[in-house]
Structure formats: C-alpha cells, structure tokens
C-alpha positions as CSV (number, residue, x, y, z in Angstrom):
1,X,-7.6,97.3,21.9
2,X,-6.5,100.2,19.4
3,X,-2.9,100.2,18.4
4,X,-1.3,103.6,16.8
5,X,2.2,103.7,15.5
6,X,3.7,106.9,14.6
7,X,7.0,106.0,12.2
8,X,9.3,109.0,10.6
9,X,8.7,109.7,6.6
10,X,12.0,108.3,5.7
11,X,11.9,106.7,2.1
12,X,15.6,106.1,1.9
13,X,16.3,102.4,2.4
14,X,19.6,101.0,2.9
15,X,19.7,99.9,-1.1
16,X,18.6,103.6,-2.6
17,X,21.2,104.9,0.1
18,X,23.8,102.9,-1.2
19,X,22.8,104.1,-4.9
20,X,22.4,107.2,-4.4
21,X,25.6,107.6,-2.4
22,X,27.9,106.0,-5.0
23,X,26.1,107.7,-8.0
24,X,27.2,111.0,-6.4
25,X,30.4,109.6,-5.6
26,X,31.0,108.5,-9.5
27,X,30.3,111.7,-10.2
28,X,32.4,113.9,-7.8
29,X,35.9,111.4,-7.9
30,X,36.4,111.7,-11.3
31,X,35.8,115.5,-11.5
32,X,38.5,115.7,-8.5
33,X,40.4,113.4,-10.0
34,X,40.5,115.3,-12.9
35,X,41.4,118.9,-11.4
36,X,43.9,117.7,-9.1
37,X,45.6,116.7,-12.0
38,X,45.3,119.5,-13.7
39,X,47.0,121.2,-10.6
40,X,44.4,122.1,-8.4
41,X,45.1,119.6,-5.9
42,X,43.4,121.3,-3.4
43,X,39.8,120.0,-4.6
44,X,40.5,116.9,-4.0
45,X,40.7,117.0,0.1
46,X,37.5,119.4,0.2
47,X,36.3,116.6,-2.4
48,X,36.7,113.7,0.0
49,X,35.6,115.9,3.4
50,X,32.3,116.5,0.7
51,X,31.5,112.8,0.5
52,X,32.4,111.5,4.1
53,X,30.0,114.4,5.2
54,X,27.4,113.1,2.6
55,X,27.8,109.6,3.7
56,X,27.7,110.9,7.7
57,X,24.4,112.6,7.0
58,X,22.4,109.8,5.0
59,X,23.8,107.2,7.7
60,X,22.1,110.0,10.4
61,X,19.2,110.4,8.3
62,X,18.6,106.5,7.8
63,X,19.2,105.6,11.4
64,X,16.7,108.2,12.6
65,X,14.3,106.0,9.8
66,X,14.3,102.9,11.6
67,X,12.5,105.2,14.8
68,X,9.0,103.5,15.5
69,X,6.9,104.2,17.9
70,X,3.3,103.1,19.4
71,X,0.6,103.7,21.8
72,X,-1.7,100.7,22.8
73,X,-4.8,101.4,24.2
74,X,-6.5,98.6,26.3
75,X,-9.4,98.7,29.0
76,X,-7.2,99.0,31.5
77,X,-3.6,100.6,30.5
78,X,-2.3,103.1,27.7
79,X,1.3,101.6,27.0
80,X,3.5,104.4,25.0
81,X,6.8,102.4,23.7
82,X,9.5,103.7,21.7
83,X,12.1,101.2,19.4
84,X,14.8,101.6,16.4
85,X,18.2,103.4,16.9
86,X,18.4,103.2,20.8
87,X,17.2,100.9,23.8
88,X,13.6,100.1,23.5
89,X,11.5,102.2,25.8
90,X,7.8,101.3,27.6
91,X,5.6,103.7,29.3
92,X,2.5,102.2,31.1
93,X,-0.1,104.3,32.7
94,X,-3.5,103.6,33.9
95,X,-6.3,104.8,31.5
96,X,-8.5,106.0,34.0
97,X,-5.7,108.9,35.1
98,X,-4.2,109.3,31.5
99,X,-4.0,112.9,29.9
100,X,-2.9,114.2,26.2
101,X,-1.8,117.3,26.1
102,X,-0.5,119.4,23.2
103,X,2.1,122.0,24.6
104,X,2.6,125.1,22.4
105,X,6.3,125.9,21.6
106,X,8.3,128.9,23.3
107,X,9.1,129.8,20.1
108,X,6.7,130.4,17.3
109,X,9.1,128.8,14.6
110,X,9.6,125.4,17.3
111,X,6.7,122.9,17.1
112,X,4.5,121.8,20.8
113,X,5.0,119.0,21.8
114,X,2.0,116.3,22.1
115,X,2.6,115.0,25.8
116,X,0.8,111.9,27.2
117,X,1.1,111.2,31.0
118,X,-0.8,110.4,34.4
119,X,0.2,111.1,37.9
120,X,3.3,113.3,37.5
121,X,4.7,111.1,34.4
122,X,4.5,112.0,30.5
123,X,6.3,110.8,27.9
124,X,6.3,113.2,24.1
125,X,5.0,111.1,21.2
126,X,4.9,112.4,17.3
127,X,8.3,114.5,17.8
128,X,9.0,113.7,14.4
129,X,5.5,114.4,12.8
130,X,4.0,117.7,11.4
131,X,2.0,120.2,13.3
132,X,-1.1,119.4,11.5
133,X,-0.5,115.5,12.3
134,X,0.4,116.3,15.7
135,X,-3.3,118.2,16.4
136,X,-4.9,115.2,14.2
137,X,-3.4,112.4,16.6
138,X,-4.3,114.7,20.2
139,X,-7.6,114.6,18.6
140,X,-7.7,111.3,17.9
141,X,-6.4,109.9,21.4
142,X,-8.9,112.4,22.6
143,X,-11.7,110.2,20.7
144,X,-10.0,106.9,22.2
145,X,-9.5,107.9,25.3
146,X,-12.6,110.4,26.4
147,X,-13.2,113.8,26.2
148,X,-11.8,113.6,30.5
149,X,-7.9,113.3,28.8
150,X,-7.5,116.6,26.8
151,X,-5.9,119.2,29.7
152,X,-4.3,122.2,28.7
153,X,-1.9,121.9,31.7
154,X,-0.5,119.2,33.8
C-alpha cells in the first residue's frame, strides 16, 4: 500500500497568528490613537477596518492550512480523500480502470489541474501545489499506478 498526502505550505500556526496579529495591532492603535487625537479622527475608522481585514485574511489563510489531503493506493482500490476546513470527502475507484490526467489551463497564467478518475468519475488533487509539484506527483502516480493510467483526455 503507498499512501501520498498532499498538505498546503501554510507555516502560520494559531500561536505565530496570534503574535503576529497583535504585534501589528500594538503598532497600528497607538499610531491611530495618536492622530485622532491630534485631530485626524478619520484614521482611526480606516485604522480599525485595517485590522479586522488583517485578522479576516490570516483566519482565511490559516483555515485553508488545516486542508489535507491523500491518495491510498492498494491492490485493489485508489481511495482519493479530502479533510480540514469542510466535510470530509472519499473517492474510491477500482485500480484496474483508474486514470491521472494533468489538464492544461484555458489560460496560460491559470495552473492544469491534476485529475484522477475511472469510469466517468474524477476528483482534482494538488489544487494547492505548484506546477512543477503538480507534474512531479502525475509522474509519480504514473510510476504507482502503470504506465496504462497517464491519458491525455477522459
């Protein structure tokens, strides 16, 4: 059995999050602080709307983190499985009909999309790798799975 889990390149765990956030914010509130009274009350509101947006987009980033996902390859089943931030999902297909397939993007700038499937079904894995790791793992399933699995269209 060969197990591959693909996880996001998040190094921001909940304690540097919470370090980093309230260095920035002891650095921001007093400044505001400071110019509103000196009469430029204004910055203080686009101060505040500053750090809630901050905080929105490290809570984003650090839930997107916690993303794992896996593709078990047995004798008789690939399973693809996805867990963290939503419902756990499980995608079982039968080896002997399974097929990796690396779809370019529509745009040049997009990245493909590395598609595993059998029999009308395919789930994307590796959405949140780079395009270099994304060709490494299609060739590496590829040496799992047989040379029969690499199709260029479905």
């Amino acid at each position: 059995m060969h197990l591959i889990e693909i996880t996001p390149n998040c190094s921001l765990t909940p304690r540097t999050f919470t370090l980093f956030y309230l260095s920035v914010l002891a650095v921001s509130l007093p400044v505001a602080v400071a110019c509103a009274l000196a009469g430029f009350w204004p910055v203080l509101p686009f101060a505040g709307a500053e750090l809630l947006g901050l905080w929105i987009a490290l809570q984003v980033s650090t839930r997107r983190g916690r993303t794992r996902e896996f593709i078990r390859i047995d004798e008789r089943d690939v399973v693809v499985g996805r867990s963290g931030d939503g419902p756990a999902a499980t995608h079982r297909f039968d080896r002997a009909w399974v097929r990796v397939r690396l779809q370019p993007a529509r745009v040049s700038t997009w990245p493909s999309r590395l598609l595993v499937g059998a029999m009308g079904r395919s789930v994307e894995v590796g959405a949140c790798l780079t395009e270099t790791e994304r060709v490494g793992l299609r060739s590496r399933l590829a040496e799992l799975l047989g040379p029969a699995t690499q199709c260029t269209r479905w």
